[in-house]
VEXKE-386125 format. One record per residue (C-alpha): residue number from 1; x, y, z. Coordinates in nm, 4 decimals, always signed. Example, Ala and Ser with C-alpha at 12.3 -4.5 7.8 and 13.67 -1.06 7.14 Angstrom:
! residues 2
{1; {+1.2300; -0.4500; +0.7800}}
{2; {+1.3670; -0.1060; +0.7140}}
//
This chain:
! residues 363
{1; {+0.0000; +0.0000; +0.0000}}
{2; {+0.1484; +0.3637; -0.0892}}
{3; {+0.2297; +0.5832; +0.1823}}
{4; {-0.0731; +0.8128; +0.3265}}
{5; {-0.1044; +1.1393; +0.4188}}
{6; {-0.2833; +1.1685; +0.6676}}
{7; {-0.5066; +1.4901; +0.8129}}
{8; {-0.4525; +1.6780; +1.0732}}
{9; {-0.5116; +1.5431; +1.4205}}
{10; {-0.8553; +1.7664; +1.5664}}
{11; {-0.8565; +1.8882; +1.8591}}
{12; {-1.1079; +1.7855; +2.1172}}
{13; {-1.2452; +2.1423; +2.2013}}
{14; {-1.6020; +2.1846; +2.3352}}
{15; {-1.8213; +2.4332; +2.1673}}
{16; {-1.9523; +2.4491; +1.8101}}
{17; {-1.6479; +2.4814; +1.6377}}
{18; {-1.4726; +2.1720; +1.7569}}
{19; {-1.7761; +2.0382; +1.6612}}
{20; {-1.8314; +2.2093; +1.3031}}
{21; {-1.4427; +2.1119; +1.2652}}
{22; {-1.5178; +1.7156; +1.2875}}
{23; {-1.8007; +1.7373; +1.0684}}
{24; {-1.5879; +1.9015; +0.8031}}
{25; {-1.2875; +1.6388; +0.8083}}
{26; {-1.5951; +1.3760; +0.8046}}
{27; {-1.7658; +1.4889; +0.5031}}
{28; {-1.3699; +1.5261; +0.3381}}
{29; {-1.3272; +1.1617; +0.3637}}
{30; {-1.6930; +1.0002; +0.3138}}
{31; {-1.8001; +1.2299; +0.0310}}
{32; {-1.4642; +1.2165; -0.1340}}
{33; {-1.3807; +1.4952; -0.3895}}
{34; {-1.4221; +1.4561; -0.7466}}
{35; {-1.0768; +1.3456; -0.8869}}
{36; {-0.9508; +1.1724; -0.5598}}
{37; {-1.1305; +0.8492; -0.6122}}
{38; {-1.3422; +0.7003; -0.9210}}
{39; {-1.6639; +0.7790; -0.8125}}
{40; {-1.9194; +0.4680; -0.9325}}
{41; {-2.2586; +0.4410; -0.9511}}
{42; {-2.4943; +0.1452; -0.8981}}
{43; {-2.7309; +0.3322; -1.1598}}
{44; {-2.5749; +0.1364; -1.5035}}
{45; {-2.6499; -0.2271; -1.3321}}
{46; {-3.0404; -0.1571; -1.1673}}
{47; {-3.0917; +0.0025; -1.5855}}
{48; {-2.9857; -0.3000; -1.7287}}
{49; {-3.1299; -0.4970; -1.4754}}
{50; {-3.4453; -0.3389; -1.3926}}
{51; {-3.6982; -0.6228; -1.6305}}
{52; {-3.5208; -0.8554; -1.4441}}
{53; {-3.5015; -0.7244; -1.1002}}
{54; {-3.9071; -0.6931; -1.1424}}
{55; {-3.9076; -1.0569; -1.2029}}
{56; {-3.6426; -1.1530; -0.8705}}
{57; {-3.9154; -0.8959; -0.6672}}
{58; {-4.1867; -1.0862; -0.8056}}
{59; {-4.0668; -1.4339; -0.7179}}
{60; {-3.9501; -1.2935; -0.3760}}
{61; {-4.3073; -1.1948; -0.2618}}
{62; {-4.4033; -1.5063; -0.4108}}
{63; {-4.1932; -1.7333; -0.2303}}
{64; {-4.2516; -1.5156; +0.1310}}
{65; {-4.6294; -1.6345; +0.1496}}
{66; {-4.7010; -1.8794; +0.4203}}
{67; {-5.0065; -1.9996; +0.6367}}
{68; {-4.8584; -1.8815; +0.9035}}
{69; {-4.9068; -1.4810; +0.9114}}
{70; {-4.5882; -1.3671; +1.1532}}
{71; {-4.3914; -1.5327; +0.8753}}
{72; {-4.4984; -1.3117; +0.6138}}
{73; {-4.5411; -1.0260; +0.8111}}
{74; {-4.2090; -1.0125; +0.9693}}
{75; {-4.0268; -1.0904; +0.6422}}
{76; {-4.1690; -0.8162; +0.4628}}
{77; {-4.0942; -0.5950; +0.6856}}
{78; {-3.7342; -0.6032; +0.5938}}
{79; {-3.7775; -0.6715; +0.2218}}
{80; {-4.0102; -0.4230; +0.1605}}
{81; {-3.7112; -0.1863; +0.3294}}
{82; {-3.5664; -0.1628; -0.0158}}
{83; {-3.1674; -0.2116; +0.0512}}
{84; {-2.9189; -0.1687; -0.2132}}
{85; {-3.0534; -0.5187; -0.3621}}
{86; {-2.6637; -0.5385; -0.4859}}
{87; {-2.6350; -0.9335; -0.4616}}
{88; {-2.9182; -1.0236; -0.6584}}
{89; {-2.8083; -0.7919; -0.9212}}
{90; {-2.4480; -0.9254; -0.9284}}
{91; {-2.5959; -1.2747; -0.9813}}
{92; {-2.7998; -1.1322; -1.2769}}
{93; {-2.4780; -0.9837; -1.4122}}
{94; {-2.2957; -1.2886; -1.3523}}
{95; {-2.5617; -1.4585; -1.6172}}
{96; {-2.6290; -1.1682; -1.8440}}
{97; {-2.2206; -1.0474; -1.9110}}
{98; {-2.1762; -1.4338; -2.0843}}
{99; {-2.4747; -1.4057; -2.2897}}
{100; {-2.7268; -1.6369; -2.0752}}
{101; {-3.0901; -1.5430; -2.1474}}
{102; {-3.2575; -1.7838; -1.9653}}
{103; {-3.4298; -1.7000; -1.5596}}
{104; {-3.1781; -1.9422; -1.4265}}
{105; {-2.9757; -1.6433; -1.2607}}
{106; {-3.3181; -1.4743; -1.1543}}
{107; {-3.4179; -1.7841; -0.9499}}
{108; {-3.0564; -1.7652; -0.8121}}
{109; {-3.0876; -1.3835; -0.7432}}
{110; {-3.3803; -1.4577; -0.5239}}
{111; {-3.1860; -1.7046; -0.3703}}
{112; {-2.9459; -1.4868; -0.2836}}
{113; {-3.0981; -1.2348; -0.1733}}
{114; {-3.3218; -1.4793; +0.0852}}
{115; {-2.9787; -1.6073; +0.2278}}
{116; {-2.8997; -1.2140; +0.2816}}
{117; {-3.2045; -1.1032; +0.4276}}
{118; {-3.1888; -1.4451; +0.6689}}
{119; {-2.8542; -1.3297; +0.8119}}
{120; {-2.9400; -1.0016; +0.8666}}
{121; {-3.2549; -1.1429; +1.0650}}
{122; {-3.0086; -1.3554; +1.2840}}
{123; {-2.7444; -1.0543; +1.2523}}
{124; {-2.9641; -0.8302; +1.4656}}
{125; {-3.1009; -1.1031; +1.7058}}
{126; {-2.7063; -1.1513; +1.7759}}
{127; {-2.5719; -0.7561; +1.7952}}
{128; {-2.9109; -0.6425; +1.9533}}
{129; {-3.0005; -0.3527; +1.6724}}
{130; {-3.1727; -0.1521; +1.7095}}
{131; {-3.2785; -0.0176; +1.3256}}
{132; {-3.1984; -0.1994; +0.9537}}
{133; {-3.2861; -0.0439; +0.6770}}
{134; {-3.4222; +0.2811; +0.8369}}
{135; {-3.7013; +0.0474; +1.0171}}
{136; {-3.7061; -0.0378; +1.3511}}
{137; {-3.5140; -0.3672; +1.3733}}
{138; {-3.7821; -0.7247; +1.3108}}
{139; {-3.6546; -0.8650; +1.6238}}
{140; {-3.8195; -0.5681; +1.8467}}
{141; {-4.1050; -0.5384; +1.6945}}
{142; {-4.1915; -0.9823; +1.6716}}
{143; {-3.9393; -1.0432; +1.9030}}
{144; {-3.5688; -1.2359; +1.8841}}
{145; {-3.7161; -1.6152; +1.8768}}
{146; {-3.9053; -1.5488; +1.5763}}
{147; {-3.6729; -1.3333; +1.3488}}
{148; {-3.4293; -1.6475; +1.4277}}
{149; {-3.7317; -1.8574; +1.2946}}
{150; {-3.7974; -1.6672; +0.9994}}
{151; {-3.4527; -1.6421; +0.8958}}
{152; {-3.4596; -1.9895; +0.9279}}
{153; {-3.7766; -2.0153; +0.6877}}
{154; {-3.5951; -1.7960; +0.4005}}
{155; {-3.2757; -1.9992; +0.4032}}
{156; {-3.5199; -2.3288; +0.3468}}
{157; {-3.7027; -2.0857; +0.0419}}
{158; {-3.3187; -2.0143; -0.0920}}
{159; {-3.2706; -2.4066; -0.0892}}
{160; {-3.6012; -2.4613; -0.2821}}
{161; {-3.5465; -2.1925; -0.5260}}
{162; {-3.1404; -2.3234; -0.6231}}
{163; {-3.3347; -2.7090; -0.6541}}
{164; {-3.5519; -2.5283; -0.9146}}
{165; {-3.2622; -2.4407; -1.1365}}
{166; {-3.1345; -2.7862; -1.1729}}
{167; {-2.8214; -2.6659; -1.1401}}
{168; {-2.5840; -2.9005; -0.9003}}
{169; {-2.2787; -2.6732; -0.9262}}
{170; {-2.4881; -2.3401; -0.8671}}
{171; {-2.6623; -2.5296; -0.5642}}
{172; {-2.2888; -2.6616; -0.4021}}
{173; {-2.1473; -2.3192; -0.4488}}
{174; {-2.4500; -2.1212; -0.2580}}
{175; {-2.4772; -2.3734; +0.0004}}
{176; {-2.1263; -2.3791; +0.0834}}
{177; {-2.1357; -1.9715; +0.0656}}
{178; {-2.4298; -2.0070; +0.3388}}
{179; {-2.2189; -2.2523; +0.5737}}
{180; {-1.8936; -1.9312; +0.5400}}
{181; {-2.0880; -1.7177; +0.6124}}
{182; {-2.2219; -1.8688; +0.9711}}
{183; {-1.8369; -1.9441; +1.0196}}
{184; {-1.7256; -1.5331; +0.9524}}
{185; {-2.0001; -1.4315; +1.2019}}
{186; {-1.9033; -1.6806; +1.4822}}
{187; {-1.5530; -1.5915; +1.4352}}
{188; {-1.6293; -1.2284; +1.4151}}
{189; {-1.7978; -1.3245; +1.7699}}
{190; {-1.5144; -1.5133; +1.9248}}
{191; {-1.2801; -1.2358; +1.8457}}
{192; {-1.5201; -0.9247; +1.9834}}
{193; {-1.3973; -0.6696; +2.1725}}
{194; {-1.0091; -0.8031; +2.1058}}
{195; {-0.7906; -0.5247; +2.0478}}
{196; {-0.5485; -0.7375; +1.9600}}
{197; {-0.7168; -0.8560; +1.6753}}
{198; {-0.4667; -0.8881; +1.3357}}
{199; {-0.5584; -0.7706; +0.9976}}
{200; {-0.5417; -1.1072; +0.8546}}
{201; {-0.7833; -1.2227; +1.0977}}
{202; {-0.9830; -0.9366; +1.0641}}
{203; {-0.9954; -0.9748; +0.6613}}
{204; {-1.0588; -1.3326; +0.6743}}
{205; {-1.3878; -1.2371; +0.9045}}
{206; {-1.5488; -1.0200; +0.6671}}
{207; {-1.4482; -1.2199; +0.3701}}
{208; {-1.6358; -1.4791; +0.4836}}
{209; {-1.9736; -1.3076; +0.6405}}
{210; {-1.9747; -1.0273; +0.3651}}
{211; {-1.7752; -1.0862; +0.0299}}
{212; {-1.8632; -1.4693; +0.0185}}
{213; {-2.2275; -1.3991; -0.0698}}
{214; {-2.1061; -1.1728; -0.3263}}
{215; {-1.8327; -1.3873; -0.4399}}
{216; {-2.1194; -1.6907; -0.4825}}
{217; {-2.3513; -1.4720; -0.6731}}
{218; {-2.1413; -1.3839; -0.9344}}
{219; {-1.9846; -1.7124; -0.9694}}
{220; {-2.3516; -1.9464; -0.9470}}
{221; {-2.5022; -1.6428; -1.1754}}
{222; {-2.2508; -1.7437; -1.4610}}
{223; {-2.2822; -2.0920; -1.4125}}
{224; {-2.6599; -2.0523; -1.4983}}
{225; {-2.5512; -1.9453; -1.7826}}
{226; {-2.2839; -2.2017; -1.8734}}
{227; {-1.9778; -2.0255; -1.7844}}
{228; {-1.6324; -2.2556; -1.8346}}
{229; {-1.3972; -2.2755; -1.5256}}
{230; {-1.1903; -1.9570; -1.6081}}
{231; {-1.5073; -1.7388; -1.6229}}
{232; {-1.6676; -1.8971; -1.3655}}
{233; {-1.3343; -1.8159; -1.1997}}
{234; {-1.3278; -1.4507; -1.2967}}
{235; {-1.6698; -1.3844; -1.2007}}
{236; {-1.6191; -1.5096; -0.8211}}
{237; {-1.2756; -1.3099; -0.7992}}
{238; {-1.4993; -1.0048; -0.8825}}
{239; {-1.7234; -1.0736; -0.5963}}
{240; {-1.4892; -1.1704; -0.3593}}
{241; {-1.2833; -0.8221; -0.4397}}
{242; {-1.5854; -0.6531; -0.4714}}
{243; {-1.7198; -0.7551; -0.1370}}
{244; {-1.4504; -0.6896; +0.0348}}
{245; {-1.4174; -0.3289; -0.0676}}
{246; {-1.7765; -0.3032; +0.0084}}
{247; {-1.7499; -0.3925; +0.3977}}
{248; {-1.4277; -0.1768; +0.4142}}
{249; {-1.6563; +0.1556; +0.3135}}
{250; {-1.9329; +0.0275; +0.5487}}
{251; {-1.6809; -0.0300; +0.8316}}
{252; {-1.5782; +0.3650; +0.7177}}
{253; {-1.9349; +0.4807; +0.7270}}
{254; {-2.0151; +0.3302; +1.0978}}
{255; {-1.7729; +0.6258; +1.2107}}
{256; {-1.7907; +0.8982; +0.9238}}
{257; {-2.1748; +0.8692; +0.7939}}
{258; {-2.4811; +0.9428; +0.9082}}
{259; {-2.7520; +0.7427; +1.0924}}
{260; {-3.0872; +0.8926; +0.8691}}
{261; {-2.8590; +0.8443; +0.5454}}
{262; {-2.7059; +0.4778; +0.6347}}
{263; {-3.0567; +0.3458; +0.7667}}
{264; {-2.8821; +0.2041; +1.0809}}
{265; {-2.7378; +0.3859; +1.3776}}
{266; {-2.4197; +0.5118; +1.2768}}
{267; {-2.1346; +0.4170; +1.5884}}
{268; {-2.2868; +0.0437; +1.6166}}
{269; {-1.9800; -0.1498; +1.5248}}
{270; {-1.8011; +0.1009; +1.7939}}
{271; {-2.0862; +0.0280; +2.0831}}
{272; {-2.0909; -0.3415; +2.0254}}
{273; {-1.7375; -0.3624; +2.0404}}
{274; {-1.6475; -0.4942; +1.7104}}
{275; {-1.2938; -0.4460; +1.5984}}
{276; {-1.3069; -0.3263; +1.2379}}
{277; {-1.0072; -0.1935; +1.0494}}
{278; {-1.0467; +0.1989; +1.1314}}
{279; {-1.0405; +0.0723; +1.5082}}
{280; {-0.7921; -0.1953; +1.4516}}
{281; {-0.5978; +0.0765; +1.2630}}
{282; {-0.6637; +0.3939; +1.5266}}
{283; {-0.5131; +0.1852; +1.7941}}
{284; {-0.1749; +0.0541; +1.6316}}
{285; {-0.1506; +0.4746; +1.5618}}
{286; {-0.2722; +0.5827; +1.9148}}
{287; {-0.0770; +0.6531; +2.2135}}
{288; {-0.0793; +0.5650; +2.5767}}
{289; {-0.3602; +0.7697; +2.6388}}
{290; {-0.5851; +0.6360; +2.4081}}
{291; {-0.4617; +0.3094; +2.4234}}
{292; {-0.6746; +0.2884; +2.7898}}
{293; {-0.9487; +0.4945; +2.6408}}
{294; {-1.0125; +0.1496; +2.4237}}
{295; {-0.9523; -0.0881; +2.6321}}
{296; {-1.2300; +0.0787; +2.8383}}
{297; {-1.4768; +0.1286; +2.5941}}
{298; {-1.3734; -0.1540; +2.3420}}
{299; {-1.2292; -0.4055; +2.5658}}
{300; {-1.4653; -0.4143; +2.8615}}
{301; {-1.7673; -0.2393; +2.6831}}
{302; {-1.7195; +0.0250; +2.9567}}
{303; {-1.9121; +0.3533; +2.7166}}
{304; {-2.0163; +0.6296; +2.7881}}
{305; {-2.2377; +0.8368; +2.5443}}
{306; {-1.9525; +1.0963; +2.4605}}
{307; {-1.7176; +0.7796; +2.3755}}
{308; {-1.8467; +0.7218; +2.0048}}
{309; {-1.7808; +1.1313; +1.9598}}
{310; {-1.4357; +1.0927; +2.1346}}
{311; {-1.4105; +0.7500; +1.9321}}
{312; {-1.4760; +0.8871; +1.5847}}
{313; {-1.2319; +1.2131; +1.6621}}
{314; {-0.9491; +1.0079; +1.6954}}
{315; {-0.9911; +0.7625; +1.4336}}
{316; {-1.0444; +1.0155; +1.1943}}
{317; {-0.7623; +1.2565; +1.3566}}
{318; {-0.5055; +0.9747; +1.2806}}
{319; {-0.5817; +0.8830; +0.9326}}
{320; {-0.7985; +0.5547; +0.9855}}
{321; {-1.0735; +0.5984; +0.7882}}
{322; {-0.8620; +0.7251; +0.5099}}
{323; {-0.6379; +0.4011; +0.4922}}
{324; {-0.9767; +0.2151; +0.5440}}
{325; {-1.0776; +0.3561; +0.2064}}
{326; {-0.7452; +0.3770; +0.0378}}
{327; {-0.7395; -0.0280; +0.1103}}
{328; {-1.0688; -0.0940; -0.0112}}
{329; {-0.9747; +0.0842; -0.3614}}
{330; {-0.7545; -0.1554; -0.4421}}
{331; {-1.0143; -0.4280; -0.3717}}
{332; {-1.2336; -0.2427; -0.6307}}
{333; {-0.9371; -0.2042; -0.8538}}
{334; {-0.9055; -0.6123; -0.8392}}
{335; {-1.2499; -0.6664; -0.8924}}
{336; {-1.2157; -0.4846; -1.2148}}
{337; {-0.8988; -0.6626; -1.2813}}
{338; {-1.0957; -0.9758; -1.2577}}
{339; {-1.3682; -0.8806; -1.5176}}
{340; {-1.0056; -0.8113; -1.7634}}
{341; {-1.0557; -1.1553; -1.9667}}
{342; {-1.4548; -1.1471; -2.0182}}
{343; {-1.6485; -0.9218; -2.2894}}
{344; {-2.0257; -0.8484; -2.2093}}
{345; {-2.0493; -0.4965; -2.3034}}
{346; {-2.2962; -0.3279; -2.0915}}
{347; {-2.2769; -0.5530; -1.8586}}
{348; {-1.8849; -0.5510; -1.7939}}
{349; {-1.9224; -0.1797; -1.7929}}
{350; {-2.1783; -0.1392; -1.5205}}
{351; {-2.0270; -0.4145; -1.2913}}
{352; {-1.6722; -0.2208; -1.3034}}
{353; {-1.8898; +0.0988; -1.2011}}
{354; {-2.0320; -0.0718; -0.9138}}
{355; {-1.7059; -0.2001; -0.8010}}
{356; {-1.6135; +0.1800; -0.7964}}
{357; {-1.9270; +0.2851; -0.6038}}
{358; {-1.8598; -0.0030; -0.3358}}
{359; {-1.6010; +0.2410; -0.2602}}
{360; {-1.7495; +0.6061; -0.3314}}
{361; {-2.1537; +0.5096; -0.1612}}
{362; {-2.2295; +0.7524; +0.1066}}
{363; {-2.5175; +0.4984; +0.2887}}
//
């Protein structure tokens, strides 16, 4: 990685300008100036997709029905949230950019996007969130037993809708995606509140609860459309890179964005204790002094409700979130990388934009 420069430290002042001062050096690293970074857009993928993202939608709601109401009811609540939808539409991709016309890679977007929407379900059970999606979280409104349950009932509907491709290889590689995925969370768990947590560690974590699902969609998207080994190669090296640099920027926004713009309170991974790379960053460049400011309110949970302010000050005052974001470039640069030995046009286009705008998203 090239050497940084980093901002100036800010001063912990109280008064409005110490305050106007960190929302400046926030909105200089989240909203990025034009020229510093490539941009992106997820606007070229949800054109192309958009006939077929109405079909994914409409086999979604279709496959959500039940006898039992709460199941329904508690799993629209979160679908009908929105969300990026950027999983499903990778899988399309994944189909479309090798010429596959077929709705094998629609029954697989659904898929995917039940297996995301399950683990978000358990996700918040687990952390104890509070909002998703700008709603109030399922498991406080229904209650933690039965968002478990539900999630439970949408992996079974992902199962059911990979059968009803036909497709063995697109079934093995979404069902071992599903099994990494529990593994990154209860490893993420095992290692909370360490603050001697490594990078290694810490990328292996989210590589396997974040970038596997992406890494599966692309890959089981092309092999609904017959991709050959080295494609079906590429395509999962896209995902992977692509969602790593994706949970790199959200581990940026948790201390730089917003709460009403990310849907979720910003400062959760900080109040749960979860040691992401701007933390695992701020405290290899933090002195004695902060060094027992974390272990209080990282290592034994021990917060206060001016910590997150304190928190974010220092993390941006020594450069983390700028690394954080500088390191998750060159994931998007290796996602695009990957894409170097397919055509597809359109297609190949929009997927290197959205590998730029894992990177440049504000929420």
């Amino acid at each position: 990685m090239r050497r940084l420069t980093y901002p100036a430290r800010i001063e912990r002042r109280n008064g409005g300008c110490a305050e106007t001062r960190l929302l400046d050096a926030m909105s200089a690293i989240v909203d990025r100036p034009a020229g510093r970074r490539p941009q992106g857009s997820a606007d070229p993928l949800a054109r192309l997709a958009q006939a077929d993202m109405a079909r994914v939608d409409a086999l979604i709601h279709e496959r959500m029905t039940s006898e039992v109401p709460v199941i329904p009811q508690l799993a629209d609540h979160l679908v009908s949230a929105g969300g990026k939808r950027l999983r499903p539409l990778v899988a399309i991709a994944g189909g479309r950019i090798l010429g596959g016309g077929g709705d094998g890679c629609l029954k697989l977007a659904a898929a995917v996007e039940f297996i995301h929407t399950a683990t978000l379900l358990h996700d918040d059970v687990v952390d104890g969130s509070r909002l998703r999606r700008g709603k109030v979280a399922a498991h406080l409104i229904w209650g933690g037993a039965s968002s478990v349950l539900v999630g439970d009932f949408l992996f079974a509907r992902a199962f059911e809708l990979m059968v009803d491709t036909g497709s063995m290889a697109a079934l093995r590689i979404l069902a071992r995606a599903s099994s990494v995925i529990a593994e990154g969370e209860v490893l993420q768990l095992t290692r909370a509140h360490d603050l001697n947590l490594d990078q290694d560690t810490y990328l292996e974590i989210i590589g396997a609860k974040t970038a596997e699902l992406f890494a599966a969609a692309a890959e089981a998207g092309g092999i609904s459309a017959g991709a050959r080994p080295e494609q079906a190669a590429a395509l999962r090296a896209y995902g992977m890179n692509l969602g790593l640099a994706f949970q790199l920027a959200d581990d940026v926004l948790d201390y730089g964005g917003e709460s009403g713009a990310l849907g979720k309170n910003a400062g959760d991974d900080f109040r749960e204790g979860k040691a992401t790379l701007p933390l695992l960053l701020a405290i290899a460049r933090s002195g004695p002094r902060e060094a027992a400011f974390w272990e209080r309110a990282v290592g034994r949970l021990e917060q206060t409700e001016a910590d997150f302010r304190r928190a974010r000050e220092i993390v941006i005052g020594v450069g983390a979130l700028e690394a954080t974001l500088d390191r998750a470039a060159e994931y998007a640069e290796a996602a695009k990388a990957a894409l170097a030995g397919l055509s597809g046009g359109e297609w190949k286009a929009a997927l290197e934009t959205l590998a730029d705008f894992s990177v440049s998203r504000t929420a």
